[in-house]
MDAnalysis code that builds the backbone (N, CA, C; Angstrom):
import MDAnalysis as mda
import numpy as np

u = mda.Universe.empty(354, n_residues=118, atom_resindex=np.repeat(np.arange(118), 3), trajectory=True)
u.add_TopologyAttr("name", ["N", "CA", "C"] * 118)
u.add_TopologyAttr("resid", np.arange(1, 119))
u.add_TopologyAttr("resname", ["UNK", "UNK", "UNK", "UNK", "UNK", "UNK", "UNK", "UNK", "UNK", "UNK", "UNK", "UNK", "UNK", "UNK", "UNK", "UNK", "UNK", "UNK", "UNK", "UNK", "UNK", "UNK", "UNK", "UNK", "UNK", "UNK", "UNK", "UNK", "UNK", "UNK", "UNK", "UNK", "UNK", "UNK", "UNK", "UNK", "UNK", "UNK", "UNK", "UNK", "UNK", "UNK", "UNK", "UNK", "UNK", "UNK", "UNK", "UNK", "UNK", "UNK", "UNK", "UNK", "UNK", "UNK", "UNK", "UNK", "UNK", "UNK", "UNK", "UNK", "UNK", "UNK", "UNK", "UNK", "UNK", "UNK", "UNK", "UNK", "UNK", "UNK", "UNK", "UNK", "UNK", "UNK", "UNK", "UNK", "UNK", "UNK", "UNK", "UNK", "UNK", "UNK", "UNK", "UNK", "UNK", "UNK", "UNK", "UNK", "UNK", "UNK", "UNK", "UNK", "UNK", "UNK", "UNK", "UNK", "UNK", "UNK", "UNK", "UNK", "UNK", "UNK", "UNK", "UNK", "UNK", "UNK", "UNK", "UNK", "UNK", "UNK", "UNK", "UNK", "UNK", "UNK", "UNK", "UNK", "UNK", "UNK"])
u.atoms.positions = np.array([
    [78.986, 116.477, 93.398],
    [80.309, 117.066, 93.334],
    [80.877, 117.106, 94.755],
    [82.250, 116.740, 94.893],
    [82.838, 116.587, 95.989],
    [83.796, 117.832, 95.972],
    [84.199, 117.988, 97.509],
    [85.460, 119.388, 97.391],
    [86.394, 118.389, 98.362],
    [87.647, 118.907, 97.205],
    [88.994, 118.158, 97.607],
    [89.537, 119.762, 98.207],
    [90.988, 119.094, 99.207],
    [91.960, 119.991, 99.644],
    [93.309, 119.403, 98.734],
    [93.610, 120.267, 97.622],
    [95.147, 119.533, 97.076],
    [96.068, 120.254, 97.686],
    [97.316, 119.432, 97.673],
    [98.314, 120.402, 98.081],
    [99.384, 120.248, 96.860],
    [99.512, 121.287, 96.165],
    [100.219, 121.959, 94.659],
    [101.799, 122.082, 94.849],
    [102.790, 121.680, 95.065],
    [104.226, 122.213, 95.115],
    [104.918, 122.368, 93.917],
    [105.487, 123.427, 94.075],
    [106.203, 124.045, 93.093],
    [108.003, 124.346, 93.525],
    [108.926, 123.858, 92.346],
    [110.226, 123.986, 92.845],
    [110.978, 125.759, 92.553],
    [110.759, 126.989, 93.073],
    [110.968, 128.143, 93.024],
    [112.765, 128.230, 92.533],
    [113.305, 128.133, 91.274],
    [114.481, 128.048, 90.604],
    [114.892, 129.572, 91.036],
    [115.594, 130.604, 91.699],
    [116.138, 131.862, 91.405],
    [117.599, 132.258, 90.736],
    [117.695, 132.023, 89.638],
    [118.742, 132.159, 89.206],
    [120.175, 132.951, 89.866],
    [120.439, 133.472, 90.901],
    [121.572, 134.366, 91.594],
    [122.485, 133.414, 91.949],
    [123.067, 132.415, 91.156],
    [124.213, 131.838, 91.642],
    [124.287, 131.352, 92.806],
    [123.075, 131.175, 93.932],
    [123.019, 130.557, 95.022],
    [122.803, 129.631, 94.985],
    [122.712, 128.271, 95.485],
    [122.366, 127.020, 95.810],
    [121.319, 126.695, 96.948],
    [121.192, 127.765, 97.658],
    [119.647, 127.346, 98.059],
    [118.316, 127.336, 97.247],
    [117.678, 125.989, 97.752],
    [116.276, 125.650, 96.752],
    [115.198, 126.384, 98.089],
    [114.549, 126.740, 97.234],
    [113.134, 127.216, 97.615],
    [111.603, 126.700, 96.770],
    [110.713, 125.884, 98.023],
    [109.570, 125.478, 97.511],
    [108.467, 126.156, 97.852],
    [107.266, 126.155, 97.315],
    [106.042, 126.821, 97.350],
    [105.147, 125.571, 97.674],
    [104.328, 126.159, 98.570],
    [103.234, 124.285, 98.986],
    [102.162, 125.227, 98.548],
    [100.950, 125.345, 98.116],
    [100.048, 125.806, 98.018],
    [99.145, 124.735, 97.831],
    [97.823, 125.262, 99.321],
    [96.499, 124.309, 99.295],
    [95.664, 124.827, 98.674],
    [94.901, 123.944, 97.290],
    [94.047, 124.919, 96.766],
    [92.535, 123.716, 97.098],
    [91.459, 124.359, 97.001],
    [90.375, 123.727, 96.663],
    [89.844, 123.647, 95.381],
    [89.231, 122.200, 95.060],
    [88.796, 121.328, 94.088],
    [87.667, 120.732, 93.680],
    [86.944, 121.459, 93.051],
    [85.494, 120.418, 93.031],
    [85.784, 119.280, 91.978],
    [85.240, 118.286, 92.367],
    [85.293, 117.045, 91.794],
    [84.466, 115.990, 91.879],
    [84.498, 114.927, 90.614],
    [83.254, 114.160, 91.359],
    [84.283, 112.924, 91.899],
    [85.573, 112.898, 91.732],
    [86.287, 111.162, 92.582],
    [87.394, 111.909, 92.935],
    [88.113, 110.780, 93.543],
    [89.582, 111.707, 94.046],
    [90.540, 111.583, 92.868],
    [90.881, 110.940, 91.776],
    [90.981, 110.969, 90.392],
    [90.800, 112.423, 89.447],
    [89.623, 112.498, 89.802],
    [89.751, 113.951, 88.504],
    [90.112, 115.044, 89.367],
    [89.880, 114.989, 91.258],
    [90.723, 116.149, 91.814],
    [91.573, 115.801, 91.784],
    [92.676, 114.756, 91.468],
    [94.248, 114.756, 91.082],
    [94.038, 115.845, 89.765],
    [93.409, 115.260, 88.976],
    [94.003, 115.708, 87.649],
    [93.724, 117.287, 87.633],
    [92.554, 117.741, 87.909],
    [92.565, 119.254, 88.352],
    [93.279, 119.851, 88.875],
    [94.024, 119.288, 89.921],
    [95.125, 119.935, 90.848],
    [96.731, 119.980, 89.875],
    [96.598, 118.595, 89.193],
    [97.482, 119.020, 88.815],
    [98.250, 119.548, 87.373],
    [96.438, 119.476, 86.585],
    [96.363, 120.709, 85.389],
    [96.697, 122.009, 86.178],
    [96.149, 122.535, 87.232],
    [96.598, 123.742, 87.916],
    [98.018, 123.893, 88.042],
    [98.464, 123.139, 88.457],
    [100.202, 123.293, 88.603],
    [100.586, 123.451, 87.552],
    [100.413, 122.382, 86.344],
    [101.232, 122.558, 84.752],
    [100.787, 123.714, 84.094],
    [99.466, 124.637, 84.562],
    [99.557, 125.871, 84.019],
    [99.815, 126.769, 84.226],
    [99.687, 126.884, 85.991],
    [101.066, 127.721, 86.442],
    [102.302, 128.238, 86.985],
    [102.916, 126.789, 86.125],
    [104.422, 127.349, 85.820],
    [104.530, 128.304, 85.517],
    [105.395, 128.586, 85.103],
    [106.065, 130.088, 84.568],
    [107.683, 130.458, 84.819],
    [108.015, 131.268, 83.478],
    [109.261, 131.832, 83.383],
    [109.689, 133.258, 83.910],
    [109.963, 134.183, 84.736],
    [110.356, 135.819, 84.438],
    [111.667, 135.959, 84.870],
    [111.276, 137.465, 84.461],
    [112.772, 137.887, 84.660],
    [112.470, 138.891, 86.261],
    [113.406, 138.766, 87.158],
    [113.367, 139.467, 88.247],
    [113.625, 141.023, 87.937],
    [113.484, 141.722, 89.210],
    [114.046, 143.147, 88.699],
    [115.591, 143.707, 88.699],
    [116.193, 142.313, 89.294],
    [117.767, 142.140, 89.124],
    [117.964, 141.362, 87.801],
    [117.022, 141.643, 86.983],
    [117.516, 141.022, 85.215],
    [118.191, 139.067, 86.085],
    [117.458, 138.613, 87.439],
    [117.932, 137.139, 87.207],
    [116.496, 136.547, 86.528],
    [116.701, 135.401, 86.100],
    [115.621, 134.319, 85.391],
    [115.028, 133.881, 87.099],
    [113.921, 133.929, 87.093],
    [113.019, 133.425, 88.156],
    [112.118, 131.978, 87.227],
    [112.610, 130.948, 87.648],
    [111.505, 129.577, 86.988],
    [110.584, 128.636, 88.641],
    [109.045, 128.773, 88.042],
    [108.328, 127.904, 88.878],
    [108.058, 126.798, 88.039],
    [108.548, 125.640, 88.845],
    [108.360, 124.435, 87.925],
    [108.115, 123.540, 88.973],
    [106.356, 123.123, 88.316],
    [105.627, 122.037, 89.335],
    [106.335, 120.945, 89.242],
    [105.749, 120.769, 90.520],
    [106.354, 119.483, 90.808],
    [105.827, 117.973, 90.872],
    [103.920, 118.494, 91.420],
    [103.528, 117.459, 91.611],
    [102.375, 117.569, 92.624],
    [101.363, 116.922, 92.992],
    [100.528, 116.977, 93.922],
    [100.867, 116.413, 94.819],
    [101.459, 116.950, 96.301],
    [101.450, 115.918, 96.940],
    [100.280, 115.479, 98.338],
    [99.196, 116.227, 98.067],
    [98.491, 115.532, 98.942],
    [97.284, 115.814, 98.716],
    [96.523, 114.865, 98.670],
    [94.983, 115.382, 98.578],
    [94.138, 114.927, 99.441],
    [93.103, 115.799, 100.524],
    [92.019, 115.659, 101.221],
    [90.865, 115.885, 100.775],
    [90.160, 115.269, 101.062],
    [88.278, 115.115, 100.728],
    [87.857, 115.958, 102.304],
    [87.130, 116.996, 101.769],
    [86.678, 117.276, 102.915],
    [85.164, 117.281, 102.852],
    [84.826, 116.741, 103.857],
    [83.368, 116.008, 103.893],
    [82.334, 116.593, 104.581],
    [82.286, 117.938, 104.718],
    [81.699, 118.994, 105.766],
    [82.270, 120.108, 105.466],
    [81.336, 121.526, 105.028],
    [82.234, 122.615, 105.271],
    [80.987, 123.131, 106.632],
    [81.928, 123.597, 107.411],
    [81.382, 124.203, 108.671],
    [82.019, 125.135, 108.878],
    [81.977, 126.323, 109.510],
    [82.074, 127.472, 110.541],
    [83.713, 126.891, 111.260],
    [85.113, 127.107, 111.243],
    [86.295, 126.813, 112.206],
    [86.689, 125.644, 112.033],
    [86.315, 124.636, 111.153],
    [86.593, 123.543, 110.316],
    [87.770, 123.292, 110.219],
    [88.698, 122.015, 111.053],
    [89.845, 122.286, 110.276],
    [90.423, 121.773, 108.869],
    [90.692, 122.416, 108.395],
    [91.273, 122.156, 106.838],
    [92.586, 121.530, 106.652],
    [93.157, 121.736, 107.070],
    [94.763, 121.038, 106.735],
    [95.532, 121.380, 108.587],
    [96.291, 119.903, 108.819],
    [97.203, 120.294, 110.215],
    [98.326, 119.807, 109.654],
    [99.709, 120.586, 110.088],
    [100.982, 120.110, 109.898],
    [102.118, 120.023, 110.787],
    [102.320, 119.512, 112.139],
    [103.201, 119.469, 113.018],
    [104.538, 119.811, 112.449],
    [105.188, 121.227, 112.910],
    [106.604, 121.968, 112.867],
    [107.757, 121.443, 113.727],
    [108.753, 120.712, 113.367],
    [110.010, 120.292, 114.334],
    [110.731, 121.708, 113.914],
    [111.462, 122.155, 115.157],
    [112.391, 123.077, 115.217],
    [113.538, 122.764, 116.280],
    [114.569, 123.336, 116.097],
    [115.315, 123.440, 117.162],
    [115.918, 124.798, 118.007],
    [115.011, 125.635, 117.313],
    [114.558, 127.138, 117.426],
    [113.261, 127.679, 117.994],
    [112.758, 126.859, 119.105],
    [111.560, 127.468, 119.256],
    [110.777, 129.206, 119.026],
    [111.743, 129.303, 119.845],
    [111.633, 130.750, 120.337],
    [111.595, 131.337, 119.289],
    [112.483, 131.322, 118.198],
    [112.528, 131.682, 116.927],
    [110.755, 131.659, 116.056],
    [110.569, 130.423, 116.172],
    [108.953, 130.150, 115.725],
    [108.014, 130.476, 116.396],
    [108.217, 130.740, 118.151],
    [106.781, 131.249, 118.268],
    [107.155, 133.011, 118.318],
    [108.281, 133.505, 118.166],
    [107.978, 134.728, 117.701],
    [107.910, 135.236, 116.416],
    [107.970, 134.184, 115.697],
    [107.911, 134.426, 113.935],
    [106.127, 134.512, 113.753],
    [105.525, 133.283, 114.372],
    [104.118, 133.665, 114.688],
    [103.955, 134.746, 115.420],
    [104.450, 135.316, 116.226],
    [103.267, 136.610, 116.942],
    [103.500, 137.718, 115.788],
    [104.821, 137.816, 115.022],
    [104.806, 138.787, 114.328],
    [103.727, 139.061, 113.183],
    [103.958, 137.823, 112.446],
    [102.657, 137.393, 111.703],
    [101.042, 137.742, 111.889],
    [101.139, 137.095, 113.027],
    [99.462, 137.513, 113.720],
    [99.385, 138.716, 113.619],
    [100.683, 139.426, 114.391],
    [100.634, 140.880, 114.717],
    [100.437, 141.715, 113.117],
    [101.071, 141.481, 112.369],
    [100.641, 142.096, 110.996],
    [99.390, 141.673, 110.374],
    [98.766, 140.354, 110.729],
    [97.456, 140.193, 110.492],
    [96.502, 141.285, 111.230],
    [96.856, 141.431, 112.536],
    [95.832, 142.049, 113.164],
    [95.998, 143.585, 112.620],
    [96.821, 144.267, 113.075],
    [96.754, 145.654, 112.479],
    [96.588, 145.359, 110.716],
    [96.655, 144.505, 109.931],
    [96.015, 145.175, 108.557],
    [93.884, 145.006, 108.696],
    [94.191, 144.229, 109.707],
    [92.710, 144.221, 110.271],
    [91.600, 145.382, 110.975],
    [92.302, 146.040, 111.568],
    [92.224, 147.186, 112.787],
    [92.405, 148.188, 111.525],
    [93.582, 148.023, 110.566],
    [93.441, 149.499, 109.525],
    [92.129, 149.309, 108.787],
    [91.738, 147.892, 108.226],
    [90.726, 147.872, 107.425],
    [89.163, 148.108, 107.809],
    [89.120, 147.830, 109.041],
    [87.741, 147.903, 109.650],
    [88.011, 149.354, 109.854],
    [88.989, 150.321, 110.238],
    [89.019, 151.471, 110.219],
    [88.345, 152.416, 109.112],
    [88.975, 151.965, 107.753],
    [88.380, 152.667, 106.606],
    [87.175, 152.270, 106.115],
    [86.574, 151.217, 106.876],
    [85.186, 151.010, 105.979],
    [84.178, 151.229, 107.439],
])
C-alpha cells in the first residue's frame, strides 16, 4: 500500500447575491495500491462531500466538487518531511507576511493555552 497526497477542490456557492466565487483546496491523504485508485479515492471523497445548507442568514450555502487536482506519492514519511510546496505571487507583500505572523501568532498562543491546561 502506497500513501498519496490528493489535493480535493471544492467550488464554495454562497448564495447572498454576490458574485464573488470562493474555493476550498483541501490536501487529504490516501492509501492506495497505484496512483489510479488514489484518484478514485480522492475523488469518491469529494462526491461525498458535497453538500447542501442553509446558513444562519436563511442563504443556501452549496459545496460542489470539483475535481482532483493534484496528486503526490509520497515515498518516505519522516520527522519535517515536506508534504506539499506552493509559491504565493502578491503585490501586497506586507499584507502576506503579516497575515502570516498573525496566524502563527494564533497558532502559538492556542499552543501556550493548551500546554497550560494539561
Amino acid at each position: 500500500m502506497n500513501w498519496y497526497v490528493a489535493k480535493i477542490v471544492f467550488n464554495i456557492d454562497i448564495n447572498y447575491g454576490e458574485n464573488q466565487k470562493q474555493f476550498d483546496e483541501q490536501f487529504r491523504l490516501v492509501a492506495a495500491r497505484s496512483r489510479q485508485e488514489a484518484y478514485f479515492k480522492a475523488s469518491t471523497i469529494g462526491q461525498t462531500e458535497e453538500e447542501n445548507f442553509m446558513s444562519t442568514n436563511k442563504k443556501t450555502i452549496v459545496w460542489k466538487f470539483i475535481d482532483v487536482a493534484e496528486l503526490h506519492e509520497v515515498t518516505e514519511m519522516k520527522d519535517g518531511m515536506e508534504i506539499y510546496s506552493t509559491t504565493i505571487e502578491t503585490n501586497h507583500p506586507n499584507c502576506y507576511i503579516q497575515n502570516t505572523k498573525n496566524r502563527a501568532a494564533q497558532l502559538s498562543s492556542q499552543h501556550s493555552f493548551q500546554t497550560l491546561v494539561n
